[in-house]
VOPAGU-2260 file (C-alpha; in pm, 1 decimal, decimal comma):
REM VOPAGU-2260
SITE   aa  ch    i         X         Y         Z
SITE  UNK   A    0       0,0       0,0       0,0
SITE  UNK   A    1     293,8     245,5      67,8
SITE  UNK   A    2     416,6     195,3    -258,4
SITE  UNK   A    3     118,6     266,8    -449,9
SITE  UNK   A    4      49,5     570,5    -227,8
SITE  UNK   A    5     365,7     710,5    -356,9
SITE  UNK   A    6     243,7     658,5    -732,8
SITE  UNK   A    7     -74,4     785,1    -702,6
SITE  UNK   A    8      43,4    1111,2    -606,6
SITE  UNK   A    9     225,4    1142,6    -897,4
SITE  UNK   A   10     -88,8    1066,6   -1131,5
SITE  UNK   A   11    -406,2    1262,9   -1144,0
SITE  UNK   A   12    -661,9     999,4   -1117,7
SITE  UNK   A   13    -453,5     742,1    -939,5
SITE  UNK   A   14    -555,4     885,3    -586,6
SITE  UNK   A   15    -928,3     818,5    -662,5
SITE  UNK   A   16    -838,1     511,2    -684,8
SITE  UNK   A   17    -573,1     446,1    -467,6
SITE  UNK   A   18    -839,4     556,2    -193,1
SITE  UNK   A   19   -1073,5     330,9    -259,0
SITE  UNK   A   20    -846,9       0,6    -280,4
SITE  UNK   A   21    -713,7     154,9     110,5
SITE  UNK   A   22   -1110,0     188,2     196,1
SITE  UNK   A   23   -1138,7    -204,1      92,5
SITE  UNK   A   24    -808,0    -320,4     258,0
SITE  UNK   A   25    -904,9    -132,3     581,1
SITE  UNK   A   26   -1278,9    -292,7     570,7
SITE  UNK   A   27   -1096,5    -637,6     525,7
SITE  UNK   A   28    -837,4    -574,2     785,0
SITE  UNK   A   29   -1162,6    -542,9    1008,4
SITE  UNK   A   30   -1315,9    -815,0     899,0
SITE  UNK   A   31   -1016,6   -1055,2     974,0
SITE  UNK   A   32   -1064,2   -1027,8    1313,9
SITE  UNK   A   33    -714,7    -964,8    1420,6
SITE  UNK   A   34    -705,6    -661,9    1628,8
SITE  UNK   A   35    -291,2    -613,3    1571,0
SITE  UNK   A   36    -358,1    -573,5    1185,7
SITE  UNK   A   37    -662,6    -365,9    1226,8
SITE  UNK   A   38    -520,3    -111,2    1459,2
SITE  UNK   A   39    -162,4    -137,0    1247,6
SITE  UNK   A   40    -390,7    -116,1     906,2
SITE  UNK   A   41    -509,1     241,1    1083,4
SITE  UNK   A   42    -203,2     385,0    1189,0
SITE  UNK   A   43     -30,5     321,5     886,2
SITE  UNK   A   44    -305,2     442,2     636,9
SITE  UNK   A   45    -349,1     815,9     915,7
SITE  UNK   A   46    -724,1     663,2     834,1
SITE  UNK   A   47    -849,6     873,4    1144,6
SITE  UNK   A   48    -702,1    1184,8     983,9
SITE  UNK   A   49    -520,0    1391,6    1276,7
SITE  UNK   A   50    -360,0    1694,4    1153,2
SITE  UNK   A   51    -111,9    1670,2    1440,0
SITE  UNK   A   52    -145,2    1344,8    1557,5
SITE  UNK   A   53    -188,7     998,3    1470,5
SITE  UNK   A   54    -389,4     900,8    1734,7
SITE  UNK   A   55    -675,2    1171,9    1542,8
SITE  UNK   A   56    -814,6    1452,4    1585,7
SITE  UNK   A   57    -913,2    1386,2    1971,0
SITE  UNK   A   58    -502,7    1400,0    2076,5
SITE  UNK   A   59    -448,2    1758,7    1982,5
SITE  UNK   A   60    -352,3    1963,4    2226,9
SITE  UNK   A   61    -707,7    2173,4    2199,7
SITE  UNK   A   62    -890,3    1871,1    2229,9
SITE  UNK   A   63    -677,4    1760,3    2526,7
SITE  UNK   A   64    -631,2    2069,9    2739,3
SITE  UNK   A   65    -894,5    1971,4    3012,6
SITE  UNK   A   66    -735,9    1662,3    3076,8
SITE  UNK   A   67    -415,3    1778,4    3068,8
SITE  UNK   A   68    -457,1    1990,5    3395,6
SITE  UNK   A   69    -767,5    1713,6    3560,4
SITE  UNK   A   70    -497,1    1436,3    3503,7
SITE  UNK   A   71    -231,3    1576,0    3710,2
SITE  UNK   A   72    -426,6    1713,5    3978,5
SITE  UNK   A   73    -590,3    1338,5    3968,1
SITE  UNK   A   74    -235,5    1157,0    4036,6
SITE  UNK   A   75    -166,5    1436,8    4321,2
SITE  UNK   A   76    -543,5    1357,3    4498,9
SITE  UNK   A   77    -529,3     957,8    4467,1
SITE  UNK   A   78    -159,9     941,2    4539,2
SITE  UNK   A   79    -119,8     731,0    4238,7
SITE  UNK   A   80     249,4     641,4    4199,8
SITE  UNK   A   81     246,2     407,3    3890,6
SITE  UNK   A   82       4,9     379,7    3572,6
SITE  UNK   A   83     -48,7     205,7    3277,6
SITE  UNK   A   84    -126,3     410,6    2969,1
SITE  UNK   A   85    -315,0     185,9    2678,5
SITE  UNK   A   86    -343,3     256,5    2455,1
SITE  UNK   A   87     -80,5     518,7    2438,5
SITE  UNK   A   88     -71,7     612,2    2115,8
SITE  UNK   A   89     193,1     859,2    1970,3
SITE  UNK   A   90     217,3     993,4    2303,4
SITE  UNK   A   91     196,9    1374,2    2157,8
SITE  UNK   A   92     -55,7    1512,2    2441,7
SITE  UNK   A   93      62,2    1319,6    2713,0
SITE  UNK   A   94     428,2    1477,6    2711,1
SITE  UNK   A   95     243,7    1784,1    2820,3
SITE  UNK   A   96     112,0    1627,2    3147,8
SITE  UNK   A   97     284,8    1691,7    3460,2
SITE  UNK   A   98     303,4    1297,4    3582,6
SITE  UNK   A   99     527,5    1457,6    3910,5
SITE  UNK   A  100     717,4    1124,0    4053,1
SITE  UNK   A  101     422,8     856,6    3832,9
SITE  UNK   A  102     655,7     571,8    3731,8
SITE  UNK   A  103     476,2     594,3    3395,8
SITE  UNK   A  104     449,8     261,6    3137,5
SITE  UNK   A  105     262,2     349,7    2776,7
SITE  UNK   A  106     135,3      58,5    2584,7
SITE  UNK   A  107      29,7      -9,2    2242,8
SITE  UNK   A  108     -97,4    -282,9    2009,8
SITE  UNK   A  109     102,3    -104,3    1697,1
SITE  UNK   A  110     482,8    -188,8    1723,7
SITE  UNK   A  111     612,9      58,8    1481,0
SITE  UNK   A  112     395,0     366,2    1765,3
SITE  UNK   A  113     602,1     146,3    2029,2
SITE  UNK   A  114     947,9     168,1    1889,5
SITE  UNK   A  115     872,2     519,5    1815,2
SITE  UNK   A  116     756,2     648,1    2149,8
SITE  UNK   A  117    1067,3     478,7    2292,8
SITE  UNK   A  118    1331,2     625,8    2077,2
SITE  UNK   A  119    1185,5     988,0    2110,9
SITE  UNK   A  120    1027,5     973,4    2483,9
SITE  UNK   A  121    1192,3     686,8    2629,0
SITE  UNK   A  122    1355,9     768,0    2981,6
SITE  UNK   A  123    1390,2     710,0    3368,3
SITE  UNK   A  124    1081,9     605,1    3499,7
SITE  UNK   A  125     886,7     658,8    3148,6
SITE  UNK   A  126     890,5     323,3    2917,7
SITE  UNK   A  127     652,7     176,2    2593,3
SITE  UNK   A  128     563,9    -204,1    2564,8
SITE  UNK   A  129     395,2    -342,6    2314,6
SITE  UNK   A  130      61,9    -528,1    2436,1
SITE  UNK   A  131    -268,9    -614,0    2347,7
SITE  UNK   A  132    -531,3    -495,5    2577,7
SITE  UNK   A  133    -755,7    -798,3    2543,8
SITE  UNK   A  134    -513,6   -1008,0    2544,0
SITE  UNK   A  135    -198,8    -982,6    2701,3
SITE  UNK   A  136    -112,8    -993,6    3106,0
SITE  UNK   A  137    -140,1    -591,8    3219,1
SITE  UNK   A  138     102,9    -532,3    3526,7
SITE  UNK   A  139     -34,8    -436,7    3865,3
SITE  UNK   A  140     -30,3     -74,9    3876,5
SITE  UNK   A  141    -232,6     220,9    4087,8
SITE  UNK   A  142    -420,6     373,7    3758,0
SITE  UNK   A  143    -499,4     186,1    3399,7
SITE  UNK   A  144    -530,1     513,2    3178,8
SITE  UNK   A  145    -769,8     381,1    2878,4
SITE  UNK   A  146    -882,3     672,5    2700,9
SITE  UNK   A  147   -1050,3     700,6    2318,2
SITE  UNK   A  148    -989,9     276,0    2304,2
SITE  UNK   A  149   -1316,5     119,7    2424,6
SITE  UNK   A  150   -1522,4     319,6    2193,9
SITE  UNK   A  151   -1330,0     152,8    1901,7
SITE  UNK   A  152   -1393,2    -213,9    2045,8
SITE  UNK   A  153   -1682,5    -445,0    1982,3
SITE  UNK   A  154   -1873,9    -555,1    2272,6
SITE  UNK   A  155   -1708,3    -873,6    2323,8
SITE  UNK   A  156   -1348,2    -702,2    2262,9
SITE  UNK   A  157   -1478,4    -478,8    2555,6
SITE  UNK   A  158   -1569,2    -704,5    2821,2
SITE  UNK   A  159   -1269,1    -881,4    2706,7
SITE  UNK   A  160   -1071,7    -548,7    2762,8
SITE  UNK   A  161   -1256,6    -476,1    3144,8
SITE  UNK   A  162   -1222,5    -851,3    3240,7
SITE  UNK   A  163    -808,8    -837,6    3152,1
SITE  UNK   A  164    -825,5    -488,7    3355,0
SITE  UNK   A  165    -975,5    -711,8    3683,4
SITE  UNK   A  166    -752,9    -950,7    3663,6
SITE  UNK   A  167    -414,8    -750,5    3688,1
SITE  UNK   A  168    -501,5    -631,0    4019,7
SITE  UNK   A  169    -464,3    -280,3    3937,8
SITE  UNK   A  170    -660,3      35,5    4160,5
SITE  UNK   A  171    -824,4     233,4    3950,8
SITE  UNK   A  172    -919,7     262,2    3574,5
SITE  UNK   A  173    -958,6     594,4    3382,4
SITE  UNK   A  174   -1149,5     549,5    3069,0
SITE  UNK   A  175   -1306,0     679,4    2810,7
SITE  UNK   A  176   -1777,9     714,0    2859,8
SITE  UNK   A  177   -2037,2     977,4    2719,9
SITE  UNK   A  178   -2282,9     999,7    2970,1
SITE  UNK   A  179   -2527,5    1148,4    2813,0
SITE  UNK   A  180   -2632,6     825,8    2515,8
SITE  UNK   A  181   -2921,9     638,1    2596,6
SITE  UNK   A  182   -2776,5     385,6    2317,0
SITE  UNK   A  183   -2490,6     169,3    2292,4
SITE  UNK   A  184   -2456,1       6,9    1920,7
SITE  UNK   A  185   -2227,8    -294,1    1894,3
SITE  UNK   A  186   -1916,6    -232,7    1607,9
SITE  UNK   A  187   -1674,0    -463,5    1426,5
SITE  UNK   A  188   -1326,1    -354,4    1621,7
SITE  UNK   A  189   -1161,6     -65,7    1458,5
SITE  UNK   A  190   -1453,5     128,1    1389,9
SITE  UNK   A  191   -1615,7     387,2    1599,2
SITE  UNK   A  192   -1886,9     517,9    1826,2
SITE  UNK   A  193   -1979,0     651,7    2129,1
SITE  UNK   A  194   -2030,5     449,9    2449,4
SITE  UNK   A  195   -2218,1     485,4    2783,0
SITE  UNK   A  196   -2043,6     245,4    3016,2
SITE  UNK   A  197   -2317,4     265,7    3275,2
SITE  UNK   A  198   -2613,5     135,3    3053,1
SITE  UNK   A  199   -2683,7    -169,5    2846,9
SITE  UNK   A  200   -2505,2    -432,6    2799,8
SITE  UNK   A  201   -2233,0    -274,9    3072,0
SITE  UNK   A  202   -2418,0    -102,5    3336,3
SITE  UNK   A  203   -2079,7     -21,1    3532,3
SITE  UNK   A  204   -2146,5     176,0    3821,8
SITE  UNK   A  205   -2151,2     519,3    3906,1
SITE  UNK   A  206   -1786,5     637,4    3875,4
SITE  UNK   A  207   -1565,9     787,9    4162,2
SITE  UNK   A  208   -1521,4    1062,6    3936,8
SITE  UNK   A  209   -1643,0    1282,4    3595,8
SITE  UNK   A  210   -1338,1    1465,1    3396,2
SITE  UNK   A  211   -1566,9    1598,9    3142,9
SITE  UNK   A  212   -1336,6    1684,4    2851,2
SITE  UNK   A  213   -1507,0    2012,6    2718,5
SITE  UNK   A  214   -1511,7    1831,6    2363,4
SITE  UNK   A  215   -1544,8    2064,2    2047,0
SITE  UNK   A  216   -1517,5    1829,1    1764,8
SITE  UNK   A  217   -1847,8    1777,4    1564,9
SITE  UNK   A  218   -1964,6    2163,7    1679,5
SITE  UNK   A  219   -2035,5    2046,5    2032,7
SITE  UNK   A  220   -2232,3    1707,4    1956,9
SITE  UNK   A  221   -1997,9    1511,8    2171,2
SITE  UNK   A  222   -1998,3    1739,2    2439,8
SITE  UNK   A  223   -2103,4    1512,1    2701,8
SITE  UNK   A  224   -1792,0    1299,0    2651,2
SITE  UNK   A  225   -1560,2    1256,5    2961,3
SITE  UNK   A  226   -1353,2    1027,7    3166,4
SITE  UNK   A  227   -1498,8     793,6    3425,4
SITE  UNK   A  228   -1292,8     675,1    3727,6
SITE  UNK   A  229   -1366,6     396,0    3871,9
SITE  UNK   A  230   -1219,4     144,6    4138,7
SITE  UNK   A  231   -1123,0    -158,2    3952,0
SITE  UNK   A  232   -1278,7    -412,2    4195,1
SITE  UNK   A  233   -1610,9    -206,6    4157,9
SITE  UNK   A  234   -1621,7    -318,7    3812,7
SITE  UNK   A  235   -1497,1    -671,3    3909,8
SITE  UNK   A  236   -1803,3    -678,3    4127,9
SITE  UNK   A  237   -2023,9    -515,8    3912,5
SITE  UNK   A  238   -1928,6    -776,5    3604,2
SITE  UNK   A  239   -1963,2   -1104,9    3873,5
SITE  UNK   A  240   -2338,9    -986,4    3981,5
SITE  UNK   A  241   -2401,7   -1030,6    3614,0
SITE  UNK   A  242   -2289,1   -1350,8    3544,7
SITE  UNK   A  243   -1992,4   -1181,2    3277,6
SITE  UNK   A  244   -1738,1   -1272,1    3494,4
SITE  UNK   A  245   -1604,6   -1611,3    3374,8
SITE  UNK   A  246   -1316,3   -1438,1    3241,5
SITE  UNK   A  247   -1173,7   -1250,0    3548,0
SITE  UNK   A  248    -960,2   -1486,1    3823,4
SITE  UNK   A  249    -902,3   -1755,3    3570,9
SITE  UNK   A  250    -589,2   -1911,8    3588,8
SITE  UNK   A  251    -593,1   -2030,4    3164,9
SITE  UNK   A  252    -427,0   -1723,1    2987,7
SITE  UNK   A  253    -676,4   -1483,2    2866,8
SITE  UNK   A  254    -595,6   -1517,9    2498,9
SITE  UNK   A  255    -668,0   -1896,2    2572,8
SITE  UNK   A  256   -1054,5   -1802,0    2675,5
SITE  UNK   A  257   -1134,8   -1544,0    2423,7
SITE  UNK   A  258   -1245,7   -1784,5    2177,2
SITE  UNK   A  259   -1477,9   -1955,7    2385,4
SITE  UNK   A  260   -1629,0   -1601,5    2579,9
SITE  UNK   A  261   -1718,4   -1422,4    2249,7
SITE  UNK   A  262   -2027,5   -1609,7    2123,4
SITE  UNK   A  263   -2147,3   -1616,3    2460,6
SITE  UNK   A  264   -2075,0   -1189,3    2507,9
SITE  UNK   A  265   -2180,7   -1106,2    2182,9
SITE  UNK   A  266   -2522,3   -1329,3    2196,8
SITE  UNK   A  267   -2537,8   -1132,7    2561,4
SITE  UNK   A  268   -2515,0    -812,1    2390,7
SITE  UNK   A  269   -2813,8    -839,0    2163,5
């Protein structure tokens, strides 16, 4: 694809088409089922189109100004000393947080982002792994900082997601929710769409805590998007009451369950 990108700048009516052939390999990227390549597919195509970013148009530093200032006065009133970051994306906002003494670890599914992040922000006490956040085992840490990701997962990758959160022990989780939908609409995994995480088929509690993000994209449509903060073993509670829990505690490797949890979440989420 990077090839033919190159030619079809050179040619007038090349890009028409060279468009189209990226719309078809991103919709079978999606359809493979294979998170890596979809989110990879994305980041190598700039298919969600940020001027200044590749994580899109959400991670400039207009869009992330609230949060910039809420996230550091956050660390400072739960005395959070450690958190995980995933997805991290390019990291281009985050560098403009104030994370004091936060031993600070930023994740991604998209190796190239990883190898990236780490030559340009790589340093004492701030580090990039690769991992899959469905997948892979998350370490133990005070805060899981999980912002713009769920809202690009189906509904099985996202009780996949919450049940791998549970089960690394971690405090608290800071993640992406729009409060004010009435409406969540299941998605093939790359796509996107807004997402109440306290109604159907989630219904996580009340969180600790509302960063509303002051969000002007789309003329003020999203404006009731924000960041809810909840204990982790809230939502490990809140998942067990409602028989979703088979994934969290289990002592098979999570990638080893998916398979068999899916059918049953997705048929759940109908």
């Amino acid at each position: 694809m990077g090839k033919l990108k190159k030619i079809a700048k050179k040619l007038p009516v090349l890009p028409f088409v060279y468009r189209a052939l990226r719309n078809e390999y991103g919709r079978y990227q999606m359809r493979s089922n294979n998170t890596e390549k979809v989110f990879t597919w994305i980041y190598r195509s700039d298919a969600w189109g940020g001027k200044y970013s590749r994580s899109g148009p959400g991670s400039t530093v207009d869009q992330t100004r609230v949060i910039t200032k809420e996230l550091s006065s956050l660390i400072n009133d739960f005395n959070i000393s450690n958190m995980l970051d995933i997805p991290c994306g390019d990291f281009y906002w985050m560098k403009n947080v104030n994370l004091g003494n936060v031993d600070y670890t930023g994740a991604d599914i998209v190796k190239k982002l990883i190898q990236e992040c780490t030559k340009r922000y790589g340093s004492d006490g701030i580090r990039f792994r690769h991992m899959n956040l469905t997948q892979d085992q998350l370490p133990q840490v005070d805060l899981v900082f999980c912002r713009d990701c769920l809202v690009h997962f189906s509904f099985a990758d996202i009780f996949l997601a919450l049940a791998n959160v549970c089960n690394s022990q971690s405090k608290y989780i800071l993640t992406t929710t729009f409060t004010g939908r009435k409406v969540n609409d299941d998605i093939a995994t790359g796509k996107w769409r807004v997402l109440n995480l306290e109604i159907a088929p989630f219904f996580l509690p009340e969180p600790l805590k509302l960063i509303v993000e002051r969000c002007t994209e789309g003329d003020g449509i999203f404006e009731d998007k924000g960041l809810g903060f909840w204990r982790i073993s809230d939502i490990r509670k809140s998942l067990a009451e409602r028989n979703v829990a088979g994934l969290i505690g289990s002592e098979r490797p999570l990638s080893a369950k998916a398979d068999d949890r899916v059918r049953e979440f997705r048929q759940f989420a109908i």
